[in-house]
VMD Tcl script that builds the backbone (N, CA, C; Angstrom):
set m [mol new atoms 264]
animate dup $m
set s [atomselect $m all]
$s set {name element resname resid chain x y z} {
  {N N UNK 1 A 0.838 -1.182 0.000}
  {CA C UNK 1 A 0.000 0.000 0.000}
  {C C UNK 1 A 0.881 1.243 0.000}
  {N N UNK 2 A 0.583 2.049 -0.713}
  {CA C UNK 2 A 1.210 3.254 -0.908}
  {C C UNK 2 A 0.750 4.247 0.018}
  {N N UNK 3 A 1.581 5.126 0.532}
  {CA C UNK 3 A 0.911 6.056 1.370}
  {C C UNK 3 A 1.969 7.369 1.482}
  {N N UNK 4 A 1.339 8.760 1.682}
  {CA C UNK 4 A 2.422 9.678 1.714}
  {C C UNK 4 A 2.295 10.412 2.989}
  {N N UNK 5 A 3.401 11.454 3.391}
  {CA C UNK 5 A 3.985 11.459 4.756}
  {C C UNK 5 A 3.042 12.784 4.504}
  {N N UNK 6 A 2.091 13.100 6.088}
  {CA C UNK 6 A 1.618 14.266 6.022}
  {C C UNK 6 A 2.479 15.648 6.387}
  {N N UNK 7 A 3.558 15.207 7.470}
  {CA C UNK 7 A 4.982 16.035 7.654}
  {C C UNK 7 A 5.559 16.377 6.377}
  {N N UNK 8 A 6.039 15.423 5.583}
  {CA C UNK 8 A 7.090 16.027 4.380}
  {C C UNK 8 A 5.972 15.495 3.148}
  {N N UNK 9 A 6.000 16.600 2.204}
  {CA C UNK 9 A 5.552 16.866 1.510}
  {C C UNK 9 A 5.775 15.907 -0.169}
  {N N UNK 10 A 7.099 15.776 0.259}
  {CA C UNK 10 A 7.868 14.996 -1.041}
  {C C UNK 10 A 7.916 13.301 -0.559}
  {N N UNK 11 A 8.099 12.918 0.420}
  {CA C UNK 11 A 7.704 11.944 0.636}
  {C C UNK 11 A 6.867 10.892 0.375}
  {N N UNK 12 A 7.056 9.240 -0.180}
  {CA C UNK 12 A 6.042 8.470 -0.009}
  {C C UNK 12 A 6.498 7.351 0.474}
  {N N UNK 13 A 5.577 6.403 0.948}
  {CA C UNK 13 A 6.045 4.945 1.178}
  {C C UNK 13 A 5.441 3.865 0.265}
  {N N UNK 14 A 6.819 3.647 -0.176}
  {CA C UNK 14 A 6.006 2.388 -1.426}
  {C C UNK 14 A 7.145 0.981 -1.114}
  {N N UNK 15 A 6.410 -0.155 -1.050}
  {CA C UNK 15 A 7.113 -1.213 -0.939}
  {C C UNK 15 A 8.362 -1.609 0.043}
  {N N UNK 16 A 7.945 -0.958 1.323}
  {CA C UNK 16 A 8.695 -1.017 2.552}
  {C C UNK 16 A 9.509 -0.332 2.537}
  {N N UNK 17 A 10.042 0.817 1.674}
  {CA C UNK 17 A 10.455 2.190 2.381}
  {C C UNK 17 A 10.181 3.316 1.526}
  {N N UNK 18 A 10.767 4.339 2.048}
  {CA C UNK 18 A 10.403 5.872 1.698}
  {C C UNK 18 A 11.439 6.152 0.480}
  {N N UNK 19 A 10.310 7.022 -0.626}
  {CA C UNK 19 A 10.755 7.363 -1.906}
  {C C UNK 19 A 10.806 9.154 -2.101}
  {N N UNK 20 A 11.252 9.667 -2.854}
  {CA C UNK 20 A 10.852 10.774 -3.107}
  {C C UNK 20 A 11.595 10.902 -4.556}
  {N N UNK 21 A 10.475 11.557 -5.470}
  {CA C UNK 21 A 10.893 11.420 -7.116}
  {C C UNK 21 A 12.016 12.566 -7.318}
  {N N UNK 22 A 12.268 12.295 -8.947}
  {CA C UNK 22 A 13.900 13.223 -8.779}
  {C C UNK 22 A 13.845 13.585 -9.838}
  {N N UNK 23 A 14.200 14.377 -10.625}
  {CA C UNK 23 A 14.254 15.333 -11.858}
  {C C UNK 23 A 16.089 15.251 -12.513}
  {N N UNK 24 A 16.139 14.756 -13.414}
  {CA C UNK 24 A 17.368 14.726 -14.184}
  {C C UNK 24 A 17.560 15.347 -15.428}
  {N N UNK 25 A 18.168 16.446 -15.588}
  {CA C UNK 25 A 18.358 17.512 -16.724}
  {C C UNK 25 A 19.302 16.836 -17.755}
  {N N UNK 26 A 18.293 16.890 -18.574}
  {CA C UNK 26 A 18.763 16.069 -20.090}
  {C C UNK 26 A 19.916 17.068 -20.658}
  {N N UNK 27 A 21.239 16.599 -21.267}
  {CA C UNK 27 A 21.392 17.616 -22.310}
  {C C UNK 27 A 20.791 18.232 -23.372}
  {N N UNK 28 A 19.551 18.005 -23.896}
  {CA C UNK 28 A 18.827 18.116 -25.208}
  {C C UNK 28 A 17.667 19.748 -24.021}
  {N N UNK 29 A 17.891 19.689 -22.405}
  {CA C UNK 29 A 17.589 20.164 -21.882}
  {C C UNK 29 A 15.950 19.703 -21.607}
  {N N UNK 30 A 15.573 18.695 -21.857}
  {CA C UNK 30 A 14.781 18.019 -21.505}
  {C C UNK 30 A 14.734 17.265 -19.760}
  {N N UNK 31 A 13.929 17.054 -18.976}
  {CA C UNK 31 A 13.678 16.568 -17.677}
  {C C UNK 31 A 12.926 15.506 -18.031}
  {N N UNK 32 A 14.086 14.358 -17.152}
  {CA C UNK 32 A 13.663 12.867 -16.969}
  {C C UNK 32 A 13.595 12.355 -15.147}
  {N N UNK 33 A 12.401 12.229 -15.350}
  {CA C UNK 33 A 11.634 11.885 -14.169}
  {C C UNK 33 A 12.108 10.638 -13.598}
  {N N UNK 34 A 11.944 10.423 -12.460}
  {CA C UNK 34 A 12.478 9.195 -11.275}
  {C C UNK 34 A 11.768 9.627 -10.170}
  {N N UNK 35 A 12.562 8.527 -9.564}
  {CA C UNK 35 A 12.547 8.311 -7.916}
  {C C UNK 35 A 13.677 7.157 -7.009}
  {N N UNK 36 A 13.760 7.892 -5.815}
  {CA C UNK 36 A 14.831 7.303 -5.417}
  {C C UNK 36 A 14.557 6.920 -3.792}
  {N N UNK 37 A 14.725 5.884 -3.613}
  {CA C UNK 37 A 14.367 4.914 -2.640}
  {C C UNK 37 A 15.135 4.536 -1.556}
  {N N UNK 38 A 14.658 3.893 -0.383}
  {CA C UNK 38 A 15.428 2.767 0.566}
  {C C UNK 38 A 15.659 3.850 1.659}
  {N N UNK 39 A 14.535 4.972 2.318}
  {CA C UNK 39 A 15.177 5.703 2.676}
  {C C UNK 39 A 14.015 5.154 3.602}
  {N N UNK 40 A 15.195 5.091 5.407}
  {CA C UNK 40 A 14.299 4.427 6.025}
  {C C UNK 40 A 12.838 5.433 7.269}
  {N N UNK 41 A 13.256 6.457 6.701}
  {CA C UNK 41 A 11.840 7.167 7.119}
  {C C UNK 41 A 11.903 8.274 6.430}
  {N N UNK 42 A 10.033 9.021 6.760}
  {CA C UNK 42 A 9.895 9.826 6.004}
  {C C UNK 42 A 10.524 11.501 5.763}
  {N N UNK 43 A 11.195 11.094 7.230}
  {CA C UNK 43 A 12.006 12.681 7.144}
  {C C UNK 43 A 13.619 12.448 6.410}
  {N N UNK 44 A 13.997 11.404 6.263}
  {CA C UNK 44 A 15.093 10.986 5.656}
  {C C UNK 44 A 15.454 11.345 4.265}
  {N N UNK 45 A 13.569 10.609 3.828}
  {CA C UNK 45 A 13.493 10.947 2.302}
  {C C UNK 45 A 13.455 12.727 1.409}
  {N N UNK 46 A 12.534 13.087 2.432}
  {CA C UNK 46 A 12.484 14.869 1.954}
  {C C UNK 46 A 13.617 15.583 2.524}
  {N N UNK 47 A 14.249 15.062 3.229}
  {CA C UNK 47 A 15.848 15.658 3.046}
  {C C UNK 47 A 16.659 15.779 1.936}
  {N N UNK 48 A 16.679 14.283 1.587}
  {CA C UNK 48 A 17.297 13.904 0.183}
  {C C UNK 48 A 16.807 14.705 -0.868}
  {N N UNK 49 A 15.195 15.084 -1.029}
  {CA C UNK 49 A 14.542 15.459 -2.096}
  {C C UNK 49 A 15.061 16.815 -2.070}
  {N N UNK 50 A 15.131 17.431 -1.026}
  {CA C UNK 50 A 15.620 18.836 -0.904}
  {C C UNK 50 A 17.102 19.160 -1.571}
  {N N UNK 51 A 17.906 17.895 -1.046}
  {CA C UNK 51 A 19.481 18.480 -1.569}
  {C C UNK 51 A 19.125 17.605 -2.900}
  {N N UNK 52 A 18.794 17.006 -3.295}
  {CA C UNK 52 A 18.214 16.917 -4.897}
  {C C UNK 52 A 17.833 17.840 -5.770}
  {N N UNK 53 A 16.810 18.927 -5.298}
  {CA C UNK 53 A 16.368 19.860 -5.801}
  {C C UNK 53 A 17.333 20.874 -6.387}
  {N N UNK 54 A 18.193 21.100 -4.989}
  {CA C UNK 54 A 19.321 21.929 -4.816}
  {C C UNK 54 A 20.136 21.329 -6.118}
  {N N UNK 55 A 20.552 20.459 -6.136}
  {CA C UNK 55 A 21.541 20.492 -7.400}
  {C C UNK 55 A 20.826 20.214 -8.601}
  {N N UNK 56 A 19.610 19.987 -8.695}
  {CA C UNK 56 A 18.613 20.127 -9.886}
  {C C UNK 56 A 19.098 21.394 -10.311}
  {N N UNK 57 A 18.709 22.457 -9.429}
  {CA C UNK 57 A 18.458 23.800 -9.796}
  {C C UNK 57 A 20.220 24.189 -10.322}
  {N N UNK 58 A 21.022 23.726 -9.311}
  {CA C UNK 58 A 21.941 24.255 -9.622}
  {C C UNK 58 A 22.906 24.149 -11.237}
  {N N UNK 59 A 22.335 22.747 -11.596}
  {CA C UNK 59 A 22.046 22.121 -12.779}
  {C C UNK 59 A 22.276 23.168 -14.185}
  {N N UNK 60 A 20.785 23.623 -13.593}
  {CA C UNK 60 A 20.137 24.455 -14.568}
  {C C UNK 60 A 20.543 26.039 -14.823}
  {N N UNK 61 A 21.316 26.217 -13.865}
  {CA C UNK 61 A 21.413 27.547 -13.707}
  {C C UNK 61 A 23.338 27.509 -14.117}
  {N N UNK 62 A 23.860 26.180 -13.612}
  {CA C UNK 62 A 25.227 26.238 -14.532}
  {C C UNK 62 A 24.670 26.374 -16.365}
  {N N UNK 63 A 24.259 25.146 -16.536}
  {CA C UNK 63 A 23.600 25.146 -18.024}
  {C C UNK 63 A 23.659 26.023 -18.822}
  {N N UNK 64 A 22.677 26.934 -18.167}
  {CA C UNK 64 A 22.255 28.865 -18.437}
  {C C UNK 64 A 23.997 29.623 -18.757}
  {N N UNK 65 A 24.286 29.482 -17.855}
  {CA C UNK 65 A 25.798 30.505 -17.670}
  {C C UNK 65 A 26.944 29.660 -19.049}
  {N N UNK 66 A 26.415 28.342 -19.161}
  {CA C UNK 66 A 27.659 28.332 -20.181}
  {C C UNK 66 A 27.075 28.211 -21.190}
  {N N UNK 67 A 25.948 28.676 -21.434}
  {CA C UNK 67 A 25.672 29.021 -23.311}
  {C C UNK 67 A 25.815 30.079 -23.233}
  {N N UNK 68 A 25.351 30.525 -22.125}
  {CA C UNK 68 A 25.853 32.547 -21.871}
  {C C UNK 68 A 24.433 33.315 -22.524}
  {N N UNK 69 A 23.398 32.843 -22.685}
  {CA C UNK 69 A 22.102 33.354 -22.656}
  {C C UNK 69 A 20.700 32.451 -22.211}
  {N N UNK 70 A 19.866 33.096 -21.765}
  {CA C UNK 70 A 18.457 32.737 -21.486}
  {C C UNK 70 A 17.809 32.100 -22.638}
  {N N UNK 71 A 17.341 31.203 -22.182}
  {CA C UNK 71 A 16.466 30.196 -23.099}
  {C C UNK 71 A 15.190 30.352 -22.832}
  {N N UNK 72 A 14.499 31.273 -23.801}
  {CA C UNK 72 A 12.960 31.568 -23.710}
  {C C UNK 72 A 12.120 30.013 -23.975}
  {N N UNK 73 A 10.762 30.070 -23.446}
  {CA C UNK 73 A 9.982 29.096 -23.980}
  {C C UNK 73 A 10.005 29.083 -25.256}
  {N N UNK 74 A 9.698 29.953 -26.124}
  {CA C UNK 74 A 9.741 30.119 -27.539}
  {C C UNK 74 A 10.536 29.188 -28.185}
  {N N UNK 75 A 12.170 29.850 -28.055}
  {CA C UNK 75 A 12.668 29.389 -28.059}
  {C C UNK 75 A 13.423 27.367 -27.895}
  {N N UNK 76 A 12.687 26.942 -26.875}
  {CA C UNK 76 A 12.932 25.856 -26.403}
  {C C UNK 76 A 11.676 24.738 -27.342}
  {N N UNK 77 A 10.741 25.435 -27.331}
  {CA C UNK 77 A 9.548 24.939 -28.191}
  {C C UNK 77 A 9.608 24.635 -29.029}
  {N N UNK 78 A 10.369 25.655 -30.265}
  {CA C UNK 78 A 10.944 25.348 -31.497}
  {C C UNK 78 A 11.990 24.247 -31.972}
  {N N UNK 79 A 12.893 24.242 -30.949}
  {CA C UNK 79 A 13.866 23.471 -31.032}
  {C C UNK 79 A 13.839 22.204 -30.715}
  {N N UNK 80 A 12.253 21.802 -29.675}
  {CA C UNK 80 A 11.664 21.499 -29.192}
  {C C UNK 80 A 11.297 20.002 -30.694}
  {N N UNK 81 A 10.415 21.013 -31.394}
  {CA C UNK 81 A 9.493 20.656 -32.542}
  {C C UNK 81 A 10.023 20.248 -33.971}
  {N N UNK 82 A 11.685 20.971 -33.753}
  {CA C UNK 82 A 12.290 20.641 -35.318}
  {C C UNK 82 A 13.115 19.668 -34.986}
  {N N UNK 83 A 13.687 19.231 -33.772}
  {CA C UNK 83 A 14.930 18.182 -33.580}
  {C C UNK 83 A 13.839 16.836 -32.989}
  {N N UNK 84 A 12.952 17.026 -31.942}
  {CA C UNK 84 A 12.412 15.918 -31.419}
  {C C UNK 84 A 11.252 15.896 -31.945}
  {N N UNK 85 A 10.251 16.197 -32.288}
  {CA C UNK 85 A 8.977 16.006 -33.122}
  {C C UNK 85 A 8.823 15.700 -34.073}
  {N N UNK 86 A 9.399 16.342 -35.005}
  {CA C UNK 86 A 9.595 16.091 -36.450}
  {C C UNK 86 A 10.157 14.994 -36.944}
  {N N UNK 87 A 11.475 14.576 -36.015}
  {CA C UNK 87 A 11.987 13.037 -36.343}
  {C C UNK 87 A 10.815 12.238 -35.999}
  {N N UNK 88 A 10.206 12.114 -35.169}
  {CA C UNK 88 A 9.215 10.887 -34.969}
  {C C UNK 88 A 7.814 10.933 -35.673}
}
mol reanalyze $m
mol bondsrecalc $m
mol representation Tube
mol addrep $m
């Protein structure tokens, strides 16, 4: 039975211990979804999710600094639609 922690927010319990999902920044700059497990309670897990986040973000914000400009939606949409859409 699945169940989530009313304390931490990111938290769940699935299959005898605590999970919290995770975000992995594609080079194509795409986000690939997870989760990461075996954490033996629920304050354990939204710890993890937190310093996860933290280098998610930090991720993204190196990323930014070494193309050396902002990537509008527009932008990302297009590039989005002519490299990954269009092939399939």
């Amino acid at each position: 039975m699945d169940k989530k922690s009313k304390k931490c927010p990111h938290a769940f319990y699935e299959r005898g211990s605590w999970y919290h999902r995770t975000k992995i920044l594609q080079e194509d700059y795409s986000v690939k979804y997870g989760k990461t497990g075996g954490f033996s309670s629920d304050v354990e897990a939204e710890k993890a999710y937190r310093k996860h986040m933290a280098e998610f973000e930090q991720a993204m914000e190196a990323r930014f600094l070494v193309q050396g400009k902002d990537i509008s939606l527009k932008d990302y949409l297009i590039y989005w639609f002519q490299s990954i859409f269009q092939t399939e």
